[in-house]
N, CA, C and O atoms as CSV, one atom per row, in Angstrom:
chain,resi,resn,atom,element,x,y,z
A,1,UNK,N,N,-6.808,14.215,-10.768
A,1,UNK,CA,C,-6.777,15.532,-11.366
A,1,UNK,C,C,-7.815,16.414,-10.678
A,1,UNK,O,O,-8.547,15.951,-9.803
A,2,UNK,N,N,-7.881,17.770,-11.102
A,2,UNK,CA,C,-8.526,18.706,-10.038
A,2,UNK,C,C,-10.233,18.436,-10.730
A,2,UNK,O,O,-10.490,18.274,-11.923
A,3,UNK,N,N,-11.330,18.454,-9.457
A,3,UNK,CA,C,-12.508,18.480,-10.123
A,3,UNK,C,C,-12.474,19.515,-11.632
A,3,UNK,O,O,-12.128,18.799,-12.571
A,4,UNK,N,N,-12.600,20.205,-11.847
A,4,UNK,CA,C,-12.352,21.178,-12.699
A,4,UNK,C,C,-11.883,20.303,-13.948
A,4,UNK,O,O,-12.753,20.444,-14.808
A,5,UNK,N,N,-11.102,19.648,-14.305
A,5,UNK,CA,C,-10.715,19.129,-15.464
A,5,UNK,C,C,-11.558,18.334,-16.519
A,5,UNK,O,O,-11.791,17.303,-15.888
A,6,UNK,N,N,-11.909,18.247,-17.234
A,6,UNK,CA,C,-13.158,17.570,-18.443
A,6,UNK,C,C,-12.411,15.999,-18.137
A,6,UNK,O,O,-11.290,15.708,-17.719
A,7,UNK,N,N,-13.597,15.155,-18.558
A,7,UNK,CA,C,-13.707,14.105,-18.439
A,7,UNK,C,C,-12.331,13.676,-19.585
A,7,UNK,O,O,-11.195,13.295,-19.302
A,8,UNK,N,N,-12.980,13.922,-20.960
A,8,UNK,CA,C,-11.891,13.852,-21.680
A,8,UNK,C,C,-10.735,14.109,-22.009
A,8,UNK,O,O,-9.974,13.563,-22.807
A,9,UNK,N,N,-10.554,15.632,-20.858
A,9,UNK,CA,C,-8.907,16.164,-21.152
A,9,UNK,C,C,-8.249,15.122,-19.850
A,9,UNK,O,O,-7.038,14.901,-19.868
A,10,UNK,N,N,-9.016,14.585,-18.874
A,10,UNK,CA,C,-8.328,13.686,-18.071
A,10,UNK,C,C,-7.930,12.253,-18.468
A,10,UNK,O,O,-6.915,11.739,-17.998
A,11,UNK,N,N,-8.953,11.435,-19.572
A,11,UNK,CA,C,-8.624,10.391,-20.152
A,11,UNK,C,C,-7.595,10.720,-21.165
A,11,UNK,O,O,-6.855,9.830,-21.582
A,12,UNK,N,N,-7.508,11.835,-21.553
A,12,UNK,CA,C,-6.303,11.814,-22.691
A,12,UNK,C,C,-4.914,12.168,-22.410
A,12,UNK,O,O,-3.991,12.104,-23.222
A,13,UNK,N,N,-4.827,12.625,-20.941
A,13,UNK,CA,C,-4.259,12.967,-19.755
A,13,UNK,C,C,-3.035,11.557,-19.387
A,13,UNK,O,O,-1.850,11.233,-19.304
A,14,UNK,N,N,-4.323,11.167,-19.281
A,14,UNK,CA,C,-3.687,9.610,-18.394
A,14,UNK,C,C,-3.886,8.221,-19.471
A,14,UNK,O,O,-4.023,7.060,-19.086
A,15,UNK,N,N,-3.859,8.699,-20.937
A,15,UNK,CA,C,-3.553,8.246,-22.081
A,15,UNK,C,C,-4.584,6.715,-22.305
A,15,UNK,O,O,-4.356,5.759,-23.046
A,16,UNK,N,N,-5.557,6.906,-21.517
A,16,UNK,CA,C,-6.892,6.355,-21.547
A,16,UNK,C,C,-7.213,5.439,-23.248
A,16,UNK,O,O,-7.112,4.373,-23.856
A,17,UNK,N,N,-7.704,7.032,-23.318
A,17,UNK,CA,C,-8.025,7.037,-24.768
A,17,UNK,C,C,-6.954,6.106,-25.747
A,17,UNK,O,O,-7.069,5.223,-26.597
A,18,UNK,N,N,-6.143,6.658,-25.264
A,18,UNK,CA,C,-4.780,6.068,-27.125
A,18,UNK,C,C,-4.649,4.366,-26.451
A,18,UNK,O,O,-4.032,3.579,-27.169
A,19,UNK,N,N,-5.289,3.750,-24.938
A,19,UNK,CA,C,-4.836,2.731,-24.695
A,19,UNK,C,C,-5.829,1.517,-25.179
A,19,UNK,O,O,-5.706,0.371,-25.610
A,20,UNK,N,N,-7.162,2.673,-24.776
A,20,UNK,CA,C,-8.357,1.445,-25.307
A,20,UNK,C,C,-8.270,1.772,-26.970
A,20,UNK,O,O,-9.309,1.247,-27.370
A,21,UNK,N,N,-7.567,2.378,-28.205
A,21,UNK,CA,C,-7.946,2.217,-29.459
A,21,UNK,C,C,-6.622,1.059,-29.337
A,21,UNK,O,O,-6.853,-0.150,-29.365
A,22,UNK,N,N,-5.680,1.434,-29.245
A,22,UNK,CA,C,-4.397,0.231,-29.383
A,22,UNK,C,C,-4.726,-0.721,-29.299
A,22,UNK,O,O,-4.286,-1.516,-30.130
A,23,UNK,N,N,-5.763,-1.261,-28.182
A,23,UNK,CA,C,-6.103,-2.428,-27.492
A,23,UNK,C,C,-7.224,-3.186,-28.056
A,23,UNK,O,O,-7.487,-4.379,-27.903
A,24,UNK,N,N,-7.796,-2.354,-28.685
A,24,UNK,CA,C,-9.070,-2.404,-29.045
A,24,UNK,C,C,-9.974,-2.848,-28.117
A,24,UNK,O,O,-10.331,-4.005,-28.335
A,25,UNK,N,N,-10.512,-2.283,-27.071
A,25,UNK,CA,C,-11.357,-2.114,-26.040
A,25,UNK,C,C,-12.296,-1.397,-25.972
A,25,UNK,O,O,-11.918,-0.350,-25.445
A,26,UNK,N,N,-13.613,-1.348,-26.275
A,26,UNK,CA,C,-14.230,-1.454,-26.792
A,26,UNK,C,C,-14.866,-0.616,-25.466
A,26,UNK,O,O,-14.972,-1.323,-24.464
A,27,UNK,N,N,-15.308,0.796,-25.315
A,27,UNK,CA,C,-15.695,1.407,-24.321
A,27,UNK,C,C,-16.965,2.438,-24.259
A,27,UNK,O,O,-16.946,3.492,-24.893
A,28,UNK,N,N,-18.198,1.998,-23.346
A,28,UNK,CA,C,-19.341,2.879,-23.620
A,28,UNK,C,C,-19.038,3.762,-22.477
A,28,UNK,O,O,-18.460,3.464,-21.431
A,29,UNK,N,N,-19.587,5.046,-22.898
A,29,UNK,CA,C,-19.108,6.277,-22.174
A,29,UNK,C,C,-20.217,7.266,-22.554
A,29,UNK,O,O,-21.163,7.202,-23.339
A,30,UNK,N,N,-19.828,8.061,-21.839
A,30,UNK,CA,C,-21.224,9.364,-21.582
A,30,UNK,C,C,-20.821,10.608,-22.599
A,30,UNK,O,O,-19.733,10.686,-23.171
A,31,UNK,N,N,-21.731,11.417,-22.700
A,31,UNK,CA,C,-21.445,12.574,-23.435
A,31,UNK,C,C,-20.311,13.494,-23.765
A,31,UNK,O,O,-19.916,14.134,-24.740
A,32,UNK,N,N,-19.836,13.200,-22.080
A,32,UNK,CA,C,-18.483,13.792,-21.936
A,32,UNK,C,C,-17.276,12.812,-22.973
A,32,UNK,O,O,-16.082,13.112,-22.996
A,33,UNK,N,N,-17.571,12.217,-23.378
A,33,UNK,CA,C,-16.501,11.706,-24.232
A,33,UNK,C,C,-16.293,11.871,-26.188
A,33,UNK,O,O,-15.314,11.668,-26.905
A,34,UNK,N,N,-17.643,12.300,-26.489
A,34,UNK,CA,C,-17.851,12.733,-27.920
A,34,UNK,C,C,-16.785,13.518,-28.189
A,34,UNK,O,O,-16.358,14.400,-27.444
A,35,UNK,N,N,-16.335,13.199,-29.277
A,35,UNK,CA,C,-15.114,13.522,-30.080
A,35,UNK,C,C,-14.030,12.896,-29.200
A,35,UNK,O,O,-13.112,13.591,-28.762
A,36,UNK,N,N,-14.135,11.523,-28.924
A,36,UNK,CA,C,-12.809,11.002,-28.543
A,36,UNK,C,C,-12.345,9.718,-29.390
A,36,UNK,O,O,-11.223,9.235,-29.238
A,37,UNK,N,N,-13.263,9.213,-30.269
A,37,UNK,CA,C,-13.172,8.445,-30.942
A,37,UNK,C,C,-12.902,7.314,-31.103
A,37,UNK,O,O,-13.501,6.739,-30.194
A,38,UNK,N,N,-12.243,6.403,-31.824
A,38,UNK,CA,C,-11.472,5.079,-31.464
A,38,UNK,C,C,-12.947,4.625,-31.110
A,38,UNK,O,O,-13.996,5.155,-31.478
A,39,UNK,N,N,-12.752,3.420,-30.236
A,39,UNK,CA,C,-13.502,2.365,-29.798
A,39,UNK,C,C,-14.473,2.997,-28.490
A,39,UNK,O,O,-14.921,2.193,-27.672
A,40,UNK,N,N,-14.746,4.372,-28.355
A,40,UNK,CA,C,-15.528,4.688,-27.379
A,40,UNK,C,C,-16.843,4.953,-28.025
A,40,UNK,O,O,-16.850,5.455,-29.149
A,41,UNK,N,N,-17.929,4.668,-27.434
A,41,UNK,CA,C,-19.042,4.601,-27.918
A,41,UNK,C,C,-19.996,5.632,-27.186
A,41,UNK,O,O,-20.057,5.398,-25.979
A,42,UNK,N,N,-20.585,6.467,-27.506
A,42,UNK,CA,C,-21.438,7.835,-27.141
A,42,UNK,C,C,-22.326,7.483,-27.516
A,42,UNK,O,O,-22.523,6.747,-28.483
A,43,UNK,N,N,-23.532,8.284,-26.307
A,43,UNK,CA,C,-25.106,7.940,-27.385
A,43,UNK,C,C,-25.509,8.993,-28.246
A,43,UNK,O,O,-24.745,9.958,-28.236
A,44,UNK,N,N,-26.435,9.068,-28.942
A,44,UNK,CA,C,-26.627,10.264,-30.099
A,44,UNK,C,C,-26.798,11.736,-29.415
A,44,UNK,O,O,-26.972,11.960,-28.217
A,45,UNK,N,N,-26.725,12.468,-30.235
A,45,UNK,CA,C,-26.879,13.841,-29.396
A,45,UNK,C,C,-28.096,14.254,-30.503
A,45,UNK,O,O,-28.265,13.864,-31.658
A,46,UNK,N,N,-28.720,15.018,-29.838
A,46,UNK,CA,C,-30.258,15.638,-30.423
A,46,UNK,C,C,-29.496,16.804,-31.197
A,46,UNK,O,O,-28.599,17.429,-30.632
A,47,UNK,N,N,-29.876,17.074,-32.488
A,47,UNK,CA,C,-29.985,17.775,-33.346
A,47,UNK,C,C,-30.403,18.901,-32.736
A,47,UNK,O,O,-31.244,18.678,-31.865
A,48,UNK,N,N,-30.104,20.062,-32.891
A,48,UNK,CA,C,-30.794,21.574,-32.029
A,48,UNK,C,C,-31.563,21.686,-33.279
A,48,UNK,O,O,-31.408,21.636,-34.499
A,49,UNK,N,N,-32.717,21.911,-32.134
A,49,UNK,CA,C,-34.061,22.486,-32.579
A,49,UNK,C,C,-34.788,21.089,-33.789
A,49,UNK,O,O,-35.382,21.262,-34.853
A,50,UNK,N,N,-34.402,19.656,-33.017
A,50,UNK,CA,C,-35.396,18.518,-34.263
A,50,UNK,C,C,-35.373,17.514,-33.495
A,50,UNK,O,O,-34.916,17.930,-32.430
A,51,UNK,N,N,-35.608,16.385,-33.407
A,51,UNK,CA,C,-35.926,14.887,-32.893
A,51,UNK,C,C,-35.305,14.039,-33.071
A,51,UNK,O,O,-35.100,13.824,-34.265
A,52,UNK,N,N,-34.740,13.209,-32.218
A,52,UNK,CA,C,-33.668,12.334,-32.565
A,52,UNK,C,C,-34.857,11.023,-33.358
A,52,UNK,O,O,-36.081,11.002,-33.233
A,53,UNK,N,N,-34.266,10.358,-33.895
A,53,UNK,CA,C,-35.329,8.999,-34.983
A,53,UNK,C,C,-35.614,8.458,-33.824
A,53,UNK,O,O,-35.238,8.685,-32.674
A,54,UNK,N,N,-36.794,7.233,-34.607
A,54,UNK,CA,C,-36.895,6.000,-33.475
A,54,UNK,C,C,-35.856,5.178,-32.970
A,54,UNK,O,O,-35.779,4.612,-31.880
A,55,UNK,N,N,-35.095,5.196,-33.895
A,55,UNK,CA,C,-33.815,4.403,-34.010
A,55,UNK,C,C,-33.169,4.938,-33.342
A,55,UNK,O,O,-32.695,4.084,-32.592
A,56,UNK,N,N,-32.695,6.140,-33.019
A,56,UNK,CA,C,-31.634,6.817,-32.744
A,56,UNK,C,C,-31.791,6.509,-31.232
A,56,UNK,O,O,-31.036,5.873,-30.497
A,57,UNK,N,N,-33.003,7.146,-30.953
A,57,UNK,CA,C,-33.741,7.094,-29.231
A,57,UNK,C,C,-33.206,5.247,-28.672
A,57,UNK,O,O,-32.551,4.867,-27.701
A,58,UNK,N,N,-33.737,4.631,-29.602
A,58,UNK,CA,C,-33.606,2.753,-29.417
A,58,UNK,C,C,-32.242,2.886,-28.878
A,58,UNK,O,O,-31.993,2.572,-27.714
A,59,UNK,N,N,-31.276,3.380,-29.758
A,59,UNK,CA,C,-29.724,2.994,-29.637
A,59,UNK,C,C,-29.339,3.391,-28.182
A,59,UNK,O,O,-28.714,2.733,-27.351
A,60,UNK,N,N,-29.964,4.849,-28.072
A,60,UNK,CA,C,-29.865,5.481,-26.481
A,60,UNK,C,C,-29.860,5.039,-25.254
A,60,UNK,O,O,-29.085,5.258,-24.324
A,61,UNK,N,N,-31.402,3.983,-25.393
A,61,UNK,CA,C,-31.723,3.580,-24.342
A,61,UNK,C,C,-30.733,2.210,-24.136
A,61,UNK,O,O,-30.121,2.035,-23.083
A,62,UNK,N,N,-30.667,1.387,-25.127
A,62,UNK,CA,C,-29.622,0.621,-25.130
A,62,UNK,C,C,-28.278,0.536,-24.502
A,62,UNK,O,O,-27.577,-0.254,-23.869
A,63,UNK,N,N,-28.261,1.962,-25.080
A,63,UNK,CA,C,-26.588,2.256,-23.967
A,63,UNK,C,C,-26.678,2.479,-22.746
A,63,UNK,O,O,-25.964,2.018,-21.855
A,64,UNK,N,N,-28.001,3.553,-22.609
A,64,UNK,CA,C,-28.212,3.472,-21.514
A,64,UNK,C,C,-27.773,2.817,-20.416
A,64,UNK,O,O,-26.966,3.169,-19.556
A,65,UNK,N,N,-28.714,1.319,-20.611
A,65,UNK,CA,C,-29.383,0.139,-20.043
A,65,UNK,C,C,-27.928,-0.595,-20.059
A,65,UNK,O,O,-27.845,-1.312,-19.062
A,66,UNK,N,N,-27.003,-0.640,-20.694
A,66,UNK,CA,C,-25.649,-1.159,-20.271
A,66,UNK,C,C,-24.805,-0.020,-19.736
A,66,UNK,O,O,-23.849,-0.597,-19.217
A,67,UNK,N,N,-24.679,0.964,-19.619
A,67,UNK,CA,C,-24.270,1.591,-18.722
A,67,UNK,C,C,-24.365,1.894,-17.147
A,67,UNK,O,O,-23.633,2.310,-16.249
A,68,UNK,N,N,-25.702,1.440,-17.327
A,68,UNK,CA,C,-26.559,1.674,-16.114
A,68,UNK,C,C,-25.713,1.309,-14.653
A,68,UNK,O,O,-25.515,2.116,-13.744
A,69,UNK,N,N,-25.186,-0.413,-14.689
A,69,UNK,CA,C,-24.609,-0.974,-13.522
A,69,UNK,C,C,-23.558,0.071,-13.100
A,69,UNK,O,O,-23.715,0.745,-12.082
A,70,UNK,N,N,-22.766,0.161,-13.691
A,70,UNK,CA,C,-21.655,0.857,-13.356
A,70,UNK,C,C,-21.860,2.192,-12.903
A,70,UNK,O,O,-21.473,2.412,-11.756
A,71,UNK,N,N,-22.504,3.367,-13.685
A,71,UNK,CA,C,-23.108,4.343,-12.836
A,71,UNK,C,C,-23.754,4.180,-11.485
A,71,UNK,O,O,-23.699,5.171,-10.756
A,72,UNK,N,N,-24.407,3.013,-10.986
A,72,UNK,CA,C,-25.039,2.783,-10.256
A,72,UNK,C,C,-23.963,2.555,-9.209
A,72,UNK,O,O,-24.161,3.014,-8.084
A,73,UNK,N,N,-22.901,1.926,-9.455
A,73,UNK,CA,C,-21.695,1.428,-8.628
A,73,UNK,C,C,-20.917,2.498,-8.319
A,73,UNK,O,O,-20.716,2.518,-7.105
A,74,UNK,N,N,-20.331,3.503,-8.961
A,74,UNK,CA,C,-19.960,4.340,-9.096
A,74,UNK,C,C,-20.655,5.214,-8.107
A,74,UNK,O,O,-19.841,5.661,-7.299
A,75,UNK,N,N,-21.873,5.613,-7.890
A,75,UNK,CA,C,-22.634,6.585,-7.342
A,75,UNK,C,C,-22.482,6.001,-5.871
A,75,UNK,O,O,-22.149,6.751,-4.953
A,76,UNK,N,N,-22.810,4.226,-5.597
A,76,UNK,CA,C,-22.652,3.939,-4.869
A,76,UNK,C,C,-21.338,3.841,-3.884
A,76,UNK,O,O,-21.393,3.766,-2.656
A,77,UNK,N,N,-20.052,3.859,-4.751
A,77,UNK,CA,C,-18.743,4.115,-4.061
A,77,UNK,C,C,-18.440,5.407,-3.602
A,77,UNK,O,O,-17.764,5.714,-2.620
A,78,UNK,N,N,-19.095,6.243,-4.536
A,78,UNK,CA,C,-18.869,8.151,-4.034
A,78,UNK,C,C,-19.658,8.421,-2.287
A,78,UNK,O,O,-19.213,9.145,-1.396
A,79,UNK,N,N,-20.912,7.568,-2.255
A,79,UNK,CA,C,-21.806,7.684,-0.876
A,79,UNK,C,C,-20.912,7.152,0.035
A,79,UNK,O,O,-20.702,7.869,1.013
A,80,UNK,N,N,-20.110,5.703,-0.027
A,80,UNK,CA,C,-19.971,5.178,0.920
A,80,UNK,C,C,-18.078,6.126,1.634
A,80,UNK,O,O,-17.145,6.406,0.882
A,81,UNK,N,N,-18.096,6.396,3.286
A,81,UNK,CA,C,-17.173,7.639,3.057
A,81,UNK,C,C,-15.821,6.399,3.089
A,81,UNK,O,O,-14.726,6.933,2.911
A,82,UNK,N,N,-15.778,5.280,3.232
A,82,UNK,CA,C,-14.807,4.319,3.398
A,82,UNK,C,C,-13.753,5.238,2.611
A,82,UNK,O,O,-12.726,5.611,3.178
A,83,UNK,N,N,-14.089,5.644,1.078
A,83,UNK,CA,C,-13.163,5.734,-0.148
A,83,UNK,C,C,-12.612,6.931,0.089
A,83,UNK,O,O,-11.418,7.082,-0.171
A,84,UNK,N,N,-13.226,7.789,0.520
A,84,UNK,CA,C,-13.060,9.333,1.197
A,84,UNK,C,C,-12.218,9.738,2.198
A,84,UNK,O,O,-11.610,10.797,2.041
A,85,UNK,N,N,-12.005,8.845,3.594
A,85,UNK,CA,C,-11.349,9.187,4.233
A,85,UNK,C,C,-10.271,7.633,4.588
A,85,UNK,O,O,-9.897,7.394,5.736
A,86,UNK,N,N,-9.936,6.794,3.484
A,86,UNK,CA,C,-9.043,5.871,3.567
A,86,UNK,C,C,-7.880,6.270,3.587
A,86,UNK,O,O,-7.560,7.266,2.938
A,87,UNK,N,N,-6.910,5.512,4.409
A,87,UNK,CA,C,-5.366,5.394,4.537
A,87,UNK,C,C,-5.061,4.651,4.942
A,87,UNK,O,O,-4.712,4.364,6.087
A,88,UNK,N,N,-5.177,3.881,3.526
A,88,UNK,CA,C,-4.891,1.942,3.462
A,88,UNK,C,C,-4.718,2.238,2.337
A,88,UNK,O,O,-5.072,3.212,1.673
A,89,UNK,N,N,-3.979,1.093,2.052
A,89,UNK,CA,C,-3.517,0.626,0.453
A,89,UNK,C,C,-4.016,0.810,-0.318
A,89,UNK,O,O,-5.111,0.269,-0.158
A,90,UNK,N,N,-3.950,1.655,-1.919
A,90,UNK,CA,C,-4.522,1.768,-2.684
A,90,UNK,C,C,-4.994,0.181,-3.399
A,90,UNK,O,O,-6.143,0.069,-3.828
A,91,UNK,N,N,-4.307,-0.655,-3.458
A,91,UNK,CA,C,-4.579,-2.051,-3.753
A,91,UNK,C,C,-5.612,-2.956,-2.972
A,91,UNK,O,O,-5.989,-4.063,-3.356
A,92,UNK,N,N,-6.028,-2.286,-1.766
A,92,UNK,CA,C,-7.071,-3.148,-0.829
A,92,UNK,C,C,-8.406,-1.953,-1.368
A,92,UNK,O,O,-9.569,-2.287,-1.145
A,93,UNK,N,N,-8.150,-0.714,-2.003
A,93,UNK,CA,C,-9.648,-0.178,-2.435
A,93,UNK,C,C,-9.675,-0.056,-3.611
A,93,UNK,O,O,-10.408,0.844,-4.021
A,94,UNK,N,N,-8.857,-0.944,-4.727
A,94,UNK,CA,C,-9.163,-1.556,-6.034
A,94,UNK,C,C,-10.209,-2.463,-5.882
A,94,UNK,O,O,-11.207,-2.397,-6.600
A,95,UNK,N,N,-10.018,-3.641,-4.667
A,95,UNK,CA,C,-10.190,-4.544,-4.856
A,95,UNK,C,C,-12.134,-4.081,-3.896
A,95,UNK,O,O,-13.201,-4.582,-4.250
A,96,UNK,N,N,-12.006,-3.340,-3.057
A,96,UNK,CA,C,-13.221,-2.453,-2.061
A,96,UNK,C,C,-14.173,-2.039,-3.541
A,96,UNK,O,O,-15.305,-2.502,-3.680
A,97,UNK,N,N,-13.620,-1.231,-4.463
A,97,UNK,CA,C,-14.055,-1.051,-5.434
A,97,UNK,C,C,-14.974,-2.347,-6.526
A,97,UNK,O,O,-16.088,-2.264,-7.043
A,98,UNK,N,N,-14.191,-3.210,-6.554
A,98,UNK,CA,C,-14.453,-4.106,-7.371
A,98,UNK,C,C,-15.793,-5.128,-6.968
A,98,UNK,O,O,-16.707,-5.654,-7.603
A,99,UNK,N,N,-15.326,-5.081,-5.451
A,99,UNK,CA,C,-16.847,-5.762,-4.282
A,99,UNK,C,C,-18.295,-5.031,-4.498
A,99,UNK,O,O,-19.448,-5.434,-4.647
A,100,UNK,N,N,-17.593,-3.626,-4.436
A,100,UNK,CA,C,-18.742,-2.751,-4.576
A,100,UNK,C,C,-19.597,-2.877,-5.898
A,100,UNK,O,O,-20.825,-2.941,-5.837
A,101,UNK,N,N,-19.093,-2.900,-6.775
A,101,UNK,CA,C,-19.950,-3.076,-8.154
A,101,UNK,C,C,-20.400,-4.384,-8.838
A,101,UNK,O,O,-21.198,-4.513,-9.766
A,102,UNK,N,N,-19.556,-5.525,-8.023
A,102,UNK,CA,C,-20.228,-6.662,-7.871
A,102,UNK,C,C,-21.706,-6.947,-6.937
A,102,UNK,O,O,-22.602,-7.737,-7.237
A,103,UNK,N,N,-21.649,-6.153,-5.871
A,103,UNK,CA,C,-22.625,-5.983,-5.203
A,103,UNK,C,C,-23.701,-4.940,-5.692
A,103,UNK,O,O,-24.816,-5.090,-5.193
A,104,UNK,N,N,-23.562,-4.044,-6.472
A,104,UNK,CA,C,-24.561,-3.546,-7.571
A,104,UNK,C,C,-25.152,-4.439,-8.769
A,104,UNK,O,O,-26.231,-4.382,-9.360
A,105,UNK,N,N,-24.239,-5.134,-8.880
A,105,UNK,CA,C,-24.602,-5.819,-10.148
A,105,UNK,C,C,-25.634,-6.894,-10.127
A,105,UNK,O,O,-26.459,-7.221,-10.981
A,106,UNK,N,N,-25.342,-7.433,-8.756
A,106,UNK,CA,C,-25.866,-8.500,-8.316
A,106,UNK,C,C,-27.241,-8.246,-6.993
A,106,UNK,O,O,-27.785,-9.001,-6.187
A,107,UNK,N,N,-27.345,-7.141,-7.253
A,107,UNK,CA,C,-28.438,-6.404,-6.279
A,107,UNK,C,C,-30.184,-6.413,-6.755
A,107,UNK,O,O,-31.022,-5.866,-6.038
């Protein structure tokens, strides 16, 4: 979809969303996904103009800290231009993909 499109109007797009509640799949996700509901998990959003609790902050970093690999993989597949200027099989850079965040994970 075009950069331009929200995170969430693209998962609901490509029926994302209605697949992980059916499935019950159980999905941590970034800000961009609040108000999508089902089984996606957001971290708290700060109250305008007050402090999120101790608790609240705890839960944050938590998600954080499991989110972390995958952003990290992710950032790392956008650098490398392999993904950028490929014309090869979409099935050989599933699998380019999958190396890649194994190799984050394990870094």
């Amino acid at each position: 979809m075009p950069g331009r499109t929200h995170d969430l109007t693209a998962a609901r797009t490509h029926r994302i969303v209605k697949t992980c509640v059916r499935l019950r799949i159980p999905a941590l996700a970034d800000m961009a996904y609040t108000g999508a509901g089902g089984t996606f998990a957001v971290p708290t959003r700060r109250p305008a103009r007050k402090e999120l609790s101790p608790g609240q902050r705890s839960l944050n970093r938590a998600h954080a800290r499991l989110r972390h690999p995958v952003e990290r993989g992710v950032a790392t597949a956008k650098r490398w231009r392999i993904f950028r200027h490929a014309r090869c099989s979409p099935n050989w850079l599933t699998s380019a993909a999958k190396a890649v965040l194994t190799l984050e994970l394990h870094h």
